[in-house]
C-alpha positions in Angstrom: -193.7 -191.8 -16.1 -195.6 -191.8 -12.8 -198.6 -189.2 -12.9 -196.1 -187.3 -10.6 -193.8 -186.8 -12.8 -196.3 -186.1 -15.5 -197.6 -183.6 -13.0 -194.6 -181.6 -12.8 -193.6 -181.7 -16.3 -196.8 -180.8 -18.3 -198.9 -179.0 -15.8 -198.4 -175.1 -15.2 -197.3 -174.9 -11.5 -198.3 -172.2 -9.3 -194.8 -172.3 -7.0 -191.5 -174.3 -7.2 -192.8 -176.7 -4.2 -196.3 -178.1 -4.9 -197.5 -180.4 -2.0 -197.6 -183.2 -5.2 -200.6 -185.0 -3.5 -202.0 -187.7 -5.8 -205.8 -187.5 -4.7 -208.0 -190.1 -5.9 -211.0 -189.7 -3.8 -213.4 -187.8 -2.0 -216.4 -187.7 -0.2 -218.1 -185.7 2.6 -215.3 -183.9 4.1 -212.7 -186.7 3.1 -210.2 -187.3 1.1 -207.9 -190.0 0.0 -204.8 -190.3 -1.8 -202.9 -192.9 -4.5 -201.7 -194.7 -1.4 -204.5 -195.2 0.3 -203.9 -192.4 2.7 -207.2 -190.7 4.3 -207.0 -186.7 4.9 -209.9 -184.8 7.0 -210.5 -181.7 4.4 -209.8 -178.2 6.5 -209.8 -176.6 3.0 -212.8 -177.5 1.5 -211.2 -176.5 -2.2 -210.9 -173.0 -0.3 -214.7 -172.6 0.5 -215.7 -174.3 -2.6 -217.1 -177.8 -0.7 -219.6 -176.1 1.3 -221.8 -178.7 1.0 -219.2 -181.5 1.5 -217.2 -183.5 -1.6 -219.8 -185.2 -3.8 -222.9 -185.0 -2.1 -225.3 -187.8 -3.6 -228.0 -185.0 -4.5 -225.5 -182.8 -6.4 -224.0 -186.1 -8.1 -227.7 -186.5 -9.2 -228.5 -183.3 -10.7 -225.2 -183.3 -12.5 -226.0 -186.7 -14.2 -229.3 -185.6 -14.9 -228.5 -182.4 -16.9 -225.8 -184.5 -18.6 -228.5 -186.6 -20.4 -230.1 -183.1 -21.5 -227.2 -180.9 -23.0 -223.5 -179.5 -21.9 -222.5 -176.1 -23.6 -224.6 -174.2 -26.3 -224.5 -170.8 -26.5 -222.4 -168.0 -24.6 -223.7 -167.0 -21.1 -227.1 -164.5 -21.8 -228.3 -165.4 -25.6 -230.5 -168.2 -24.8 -233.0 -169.6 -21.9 -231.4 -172.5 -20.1 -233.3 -173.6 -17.4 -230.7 -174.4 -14.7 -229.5 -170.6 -15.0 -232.8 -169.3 -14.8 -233.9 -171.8 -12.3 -230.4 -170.8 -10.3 -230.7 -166.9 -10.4 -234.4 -166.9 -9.6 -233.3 -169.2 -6.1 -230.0 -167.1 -5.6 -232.6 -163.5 -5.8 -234.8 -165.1 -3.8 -232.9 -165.4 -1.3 -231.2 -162.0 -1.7 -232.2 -158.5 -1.1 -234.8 -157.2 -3.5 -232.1 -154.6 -5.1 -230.1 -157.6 -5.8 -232.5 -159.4 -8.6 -230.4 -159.1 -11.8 -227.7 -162.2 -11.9 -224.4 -162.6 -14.5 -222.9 -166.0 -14.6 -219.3 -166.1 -15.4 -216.9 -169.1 -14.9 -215.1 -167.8 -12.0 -214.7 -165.4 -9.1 -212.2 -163.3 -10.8 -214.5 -163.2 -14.0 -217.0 -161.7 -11.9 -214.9 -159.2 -10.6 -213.8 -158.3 -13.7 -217.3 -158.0 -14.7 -218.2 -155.8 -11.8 -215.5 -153.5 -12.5 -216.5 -152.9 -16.3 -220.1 -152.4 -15.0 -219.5 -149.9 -12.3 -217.5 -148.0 -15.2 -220.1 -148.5 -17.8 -223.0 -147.2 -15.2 -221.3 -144.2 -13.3 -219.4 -142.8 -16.2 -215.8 -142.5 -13.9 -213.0 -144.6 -13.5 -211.2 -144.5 -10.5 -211.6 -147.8 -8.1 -210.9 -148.1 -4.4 -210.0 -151.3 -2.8 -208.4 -152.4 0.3 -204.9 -153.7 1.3 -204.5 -157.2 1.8 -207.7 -157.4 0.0 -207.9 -160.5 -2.7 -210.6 -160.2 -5.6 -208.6 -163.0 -7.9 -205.8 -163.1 -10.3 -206.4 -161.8 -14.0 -205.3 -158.2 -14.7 -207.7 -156.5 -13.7 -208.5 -158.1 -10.3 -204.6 -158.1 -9.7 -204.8 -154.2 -10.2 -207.1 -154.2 -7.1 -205.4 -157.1 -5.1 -203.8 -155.6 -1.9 -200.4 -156.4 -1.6 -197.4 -155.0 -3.7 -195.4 -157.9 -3.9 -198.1 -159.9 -5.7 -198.9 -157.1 -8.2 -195.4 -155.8 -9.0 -194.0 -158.2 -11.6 -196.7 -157.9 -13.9 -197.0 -154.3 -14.3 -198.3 -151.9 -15.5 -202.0 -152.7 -14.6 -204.8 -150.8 -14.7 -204.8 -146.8 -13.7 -206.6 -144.8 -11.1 -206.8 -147.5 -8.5 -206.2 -146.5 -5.0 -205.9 -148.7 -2.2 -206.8 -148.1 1.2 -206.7 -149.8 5.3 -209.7 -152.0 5.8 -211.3 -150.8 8.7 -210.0 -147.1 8.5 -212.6 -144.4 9.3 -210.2 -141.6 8.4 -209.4 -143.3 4.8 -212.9 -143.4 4.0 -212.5 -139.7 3.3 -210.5 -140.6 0.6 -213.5 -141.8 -1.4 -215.0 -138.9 -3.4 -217.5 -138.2 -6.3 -214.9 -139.4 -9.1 -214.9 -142.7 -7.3 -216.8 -145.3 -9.9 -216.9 -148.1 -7.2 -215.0 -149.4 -3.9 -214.2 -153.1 -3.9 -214.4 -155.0 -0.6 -214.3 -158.4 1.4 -216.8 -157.9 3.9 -214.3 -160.4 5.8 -211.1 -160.3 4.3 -210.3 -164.2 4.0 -206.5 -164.1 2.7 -205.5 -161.6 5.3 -206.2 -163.9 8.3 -209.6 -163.4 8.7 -210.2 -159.9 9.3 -213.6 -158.7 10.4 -215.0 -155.4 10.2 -215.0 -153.3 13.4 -217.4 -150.5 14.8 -219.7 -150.2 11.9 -217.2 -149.6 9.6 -218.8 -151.0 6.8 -222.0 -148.7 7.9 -219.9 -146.0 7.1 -218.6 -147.0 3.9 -222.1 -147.7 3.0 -223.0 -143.8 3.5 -219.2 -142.4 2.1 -220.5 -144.5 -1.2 -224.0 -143.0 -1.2 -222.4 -139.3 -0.5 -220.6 -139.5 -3.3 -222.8 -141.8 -6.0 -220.1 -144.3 -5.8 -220.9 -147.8 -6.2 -220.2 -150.7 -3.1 -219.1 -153.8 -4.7 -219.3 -156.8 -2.1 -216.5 -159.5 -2.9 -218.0 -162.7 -0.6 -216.7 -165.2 -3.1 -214.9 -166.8 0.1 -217.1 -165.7 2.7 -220.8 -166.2 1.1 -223.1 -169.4 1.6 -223.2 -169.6 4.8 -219.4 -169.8 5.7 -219.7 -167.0 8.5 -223.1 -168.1 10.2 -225.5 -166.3 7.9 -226.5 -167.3 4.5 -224.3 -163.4 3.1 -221.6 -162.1 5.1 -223.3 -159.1 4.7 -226.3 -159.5 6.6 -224.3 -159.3 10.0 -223.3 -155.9 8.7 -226.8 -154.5 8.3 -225.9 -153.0 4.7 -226.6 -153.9 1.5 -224.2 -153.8 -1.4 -225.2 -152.4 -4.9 -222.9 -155.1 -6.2 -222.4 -158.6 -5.2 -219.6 -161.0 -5.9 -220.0 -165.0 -5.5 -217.9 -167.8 -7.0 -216.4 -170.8 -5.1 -219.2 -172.6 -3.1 -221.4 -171.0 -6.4 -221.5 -174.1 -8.4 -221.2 -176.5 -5.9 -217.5 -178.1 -6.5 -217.9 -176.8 -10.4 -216.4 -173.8 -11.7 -218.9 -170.7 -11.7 -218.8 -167.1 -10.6 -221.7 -164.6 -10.9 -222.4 -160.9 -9.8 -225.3 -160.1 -8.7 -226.8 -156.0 -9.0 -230.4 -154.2 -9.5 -231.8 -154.7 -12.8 -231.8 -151.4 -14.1 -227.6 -151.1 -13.3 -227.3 -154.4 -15.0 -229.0 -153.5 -18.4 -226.5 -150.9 -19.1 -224.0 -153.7 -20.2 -226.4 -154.7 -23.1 -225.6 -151.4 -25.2 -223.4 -148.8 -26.1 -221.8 -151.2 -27.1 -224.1 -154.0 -27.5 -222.1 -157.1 -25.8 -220.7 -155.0 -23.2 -219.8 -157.8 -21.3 -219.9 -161.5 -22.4 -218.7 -165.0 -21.1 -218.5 -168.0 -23.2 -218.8 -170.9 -20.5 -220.3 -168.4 -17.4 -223.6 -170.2 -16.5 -222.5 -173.7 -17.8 -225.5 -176.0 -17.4 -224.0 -178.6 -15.8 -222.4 -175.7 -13.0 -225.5 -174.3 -12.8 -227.5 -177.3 -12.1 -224.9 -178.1 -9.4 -224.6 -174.9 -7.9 -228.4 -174.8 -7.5 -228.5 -178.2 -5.7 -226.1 -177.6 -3.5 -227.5 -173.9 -2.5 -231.0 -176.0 -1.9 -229.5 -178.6 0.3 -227.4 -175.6 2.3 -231.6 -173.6 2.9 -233.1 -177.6 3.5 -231.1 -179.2 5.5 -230.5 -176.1 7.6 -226.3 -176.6 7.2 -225.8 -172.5 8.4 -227.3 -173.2 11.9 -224.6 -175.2 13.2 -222.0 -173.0 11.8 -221.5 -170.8 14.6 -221.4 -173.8 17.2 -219.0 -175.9 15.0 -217.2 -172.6 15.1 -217.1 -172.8 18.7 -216.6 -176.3 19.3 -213.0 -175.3 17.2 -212.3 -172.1 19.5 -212.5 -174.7 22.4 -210.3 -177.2 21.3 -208.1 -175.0 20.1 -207.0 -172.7 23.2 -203.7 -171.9 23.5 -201.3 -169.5 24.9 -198.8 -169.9 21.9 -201.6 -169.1 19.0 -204.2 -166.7 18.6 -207.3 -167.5 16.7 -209.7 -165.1 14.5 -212.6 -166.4 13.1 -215.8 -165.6 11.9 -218.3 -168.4 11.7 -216.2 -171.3 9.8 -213.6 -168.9 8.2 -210.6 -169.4 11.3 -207.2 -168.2 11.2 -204.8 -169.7 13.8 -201.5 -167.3 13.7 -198.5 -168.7 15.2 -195.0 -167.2 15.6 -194.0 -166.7 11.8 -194.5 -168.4 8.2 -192.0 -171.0 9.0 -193.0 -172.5 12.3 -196.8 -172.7 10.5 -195.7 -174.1 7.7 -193.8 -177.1 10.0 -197.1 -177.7 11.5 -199.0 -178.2 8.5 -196.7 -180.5 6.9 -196.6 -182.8 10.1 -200.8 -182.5 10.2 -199.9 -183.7 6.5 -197.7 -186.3 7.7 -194.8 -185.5 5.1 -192.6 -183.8 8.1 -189.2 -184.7 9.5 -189.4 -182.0 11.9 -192.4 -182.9 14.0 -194.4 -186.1 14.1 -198.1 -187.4 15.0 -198.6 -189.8 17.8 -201.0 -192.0 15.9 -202.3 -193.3 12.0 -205.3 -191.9 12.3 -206.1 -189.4 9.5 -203.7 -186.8 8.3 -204.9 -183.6 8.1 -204.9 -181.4 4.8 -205.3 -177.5 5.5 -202.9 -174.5 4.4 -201.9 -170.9 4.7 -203.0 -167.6 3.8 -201.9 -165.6 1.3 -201.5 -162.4 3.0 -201.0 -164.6 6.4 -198.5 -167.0 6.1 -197.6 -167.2 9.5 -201.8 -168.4 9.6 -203.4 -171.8 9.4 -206.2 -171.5 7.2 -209.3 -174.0 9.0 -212.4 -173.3 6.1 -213.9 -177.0 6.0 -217.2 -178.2 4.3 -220.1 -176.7 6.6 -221.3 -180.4 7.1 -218.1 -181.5 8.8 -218.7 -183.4 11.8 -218.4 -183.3 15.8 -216.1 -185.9 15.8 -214.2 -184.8 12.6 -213.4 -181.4 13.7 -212.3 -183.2 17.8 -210.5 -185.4 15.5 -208.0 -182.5 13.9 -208.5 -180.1 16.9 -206.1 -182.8 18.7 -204.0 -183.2 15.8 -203.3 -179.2 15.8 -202.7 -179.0 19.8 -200.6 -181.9 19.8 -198.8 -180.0 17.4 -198.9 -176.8 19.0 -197.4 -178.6 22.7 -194.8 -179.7 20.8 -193.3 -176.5 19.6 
């Protein structure tokens, strides 16, 4: 059996047409495929790649914690040094309300952790989020997702969540003191890209002080550095009383964390004791990835040429037949409908009957959005070059002028 067919026989698949590439390689913001086939990354793992596929200085620090120890003891119960060594640089770097950091093994897991510690600590239950809002897929991050059609199937989730319009001053209202928390994207990623307007997010700051009701920040897409600041949320001038990270967390490994004041925190360690635990959150080998690639993201300075690359993409990109939102490397092009978008990024692919590429240069692997599909996702590795991002900018508009 080709590894194909293997593929679609023994692995769980997420949809009945997977694109089936065979990747065997990647590096910078590169990848290649069984065939030999070489793809400019738009994706970035979806914001995972920050830092670029393999960069030599996370390679190292994974080998080097290798020859030390993998998995001993569930997340919390010992002293590893590349968690502490992680948290202490993540705090650091973060306001000083946000000093108290839980590994877990995934952005949903920290969502899920977040939800049980807003509970635990305010003593209520009901939980705002936001429509077309994504926080992950386990139950009780579905329960919050916005967007019916995704949570149907697998009901009944959890009770007393209400969901309200991101970016509605009147819904605000809607918050009150038996609100335990409200769960947002300060950019919502799988809508399109959608950006807070009018200090919206300066209100929902004060409706959650008003009421005592815990803000819980969801930047698992949007943090490191993806919308031209190190936290989405410093554009914003708020700070959240919860923080969510995963994806570029550990640096192309799997980890997830939230992040909240000390004193909030240590209400999960009693009453019941083990109030929340996490067998592989804080892996040693994550963590000692994730905390190389955040310190090559502050050294080499890979957030100050976000907002120009972002640019450099507007430019190319111009078109009276698309519309763009973006907010620093996070850039939703919207065409016409799902269909015509999904044409254009199988030819960028170059696995399309429908429309073809002039030349064999390389293909070009992006996607859609979840709550866009009429949107081509563009969330690269921050180190993507000049040239690399000219290169696909052509691609697309030769694309585009062919519609």
């Amino acid at each position: 059996m080709t590894n194909r067919q293997l593929f679609l026989n023994h692995i769980g698949q997420t949809s009945d047409s997977p694109l089936c590439l065979e990747i065997v390689k990647a590096e910078g913001c590169k990848m290649w495929d069984v065939n030999g086939k070489e793809y400019i990354d738009l994706i970035g793992g979806i914001s995972v790649c920050n830092v670029g596929h393999r960069h030599p200085k996370v390679i190292e620090a994974i080998k080097e914690q290798l020859d030390k120890y993998l998995h001993v003891m569930v997340n919390g119960e010992l002293v590893l040094s590349p968690q502490t060594e992680y948290a202490k640089l993540l705090t650091d770097n973060l306001p000083a309300s946000l000093n108290s950091v839980f590994f877990t093994a995934s952005g949903t897991e920290a969502t899920e952790g977040a939800m049980k510690l807003a509970k635990r600590f305010t003593g209520k239950t009901q939980i705002v989020a936001f429509k077309n809002s994504y926080h992950g897929s386990t139950q009780g991050s579905l329960s919050i997702m916005g967007d019916e059609y995704w949570r149907n199937a697998f009901r009944p989730l959890l009770p007393d969540v209400l969901h309200l319009n991101f970016n509605s001053f009147e819904d605000l209202e809607l918050i009150t003191e038996q609100t335990a928390c409200v769960v947002a994207e300060t950019i919502q990623a799988e809508a399109g890209v959608i950006v807070p307007q009018n200090n919206w997010l300066k209100s929902l700051r004060k409706k959650c002080d008003e009421t005592g009701t815990l803000l819980v920040l969801d930047e698992i897409q949007c943090g490191f550095g993806r919308n031209g600041t190190l936290w989405a949320f410093e554009q914003f001038d708020i700070v959240p009383d919860i923080l969510l990270l995963g994806k570029a967390l550990g640096g192309g490994m799997p980890l997830g964390a939230f992040i909240a004041d000390k004193n909030l925190m240590d209400c999960l360690t009693n009453s019941p004791v083990l109030g929340h635990i996490n067998t592989f959150g804080g892996h040693p080998v994550c963590c000692a990835a994730g905390l190389a690639a955040m310190k090559i993201l502050l050294e080499e300075k890979l957030i100050d040429s976000v907002k120009e690359k972002e640019q450099l993409f507007i430019a190319l990109l111009s078109h009276p037949k698309i519309k763009i939102r973006s907010k620093g490397l996070m850039i939703a092009i919207e065409f016409e409908n799902a269909e015509e978008n999904r044409k254009i990024i199988n030819a960028l692919l170059n696995v399309s009957d429908n429309y073809k590429l002039s030349d064999n240069s390389p293909a070009i692997f992006t996607d859609w959005f979840l709550f866009a599909p009429q949107c081509l996702r563009i969330v690269p590795p921050l180190i993507i070059s000049h040239e690399e991002i000219k290169q696909a900018g052509k691609k697309i508009m030769e694309l585009v002028n062919s519609i």
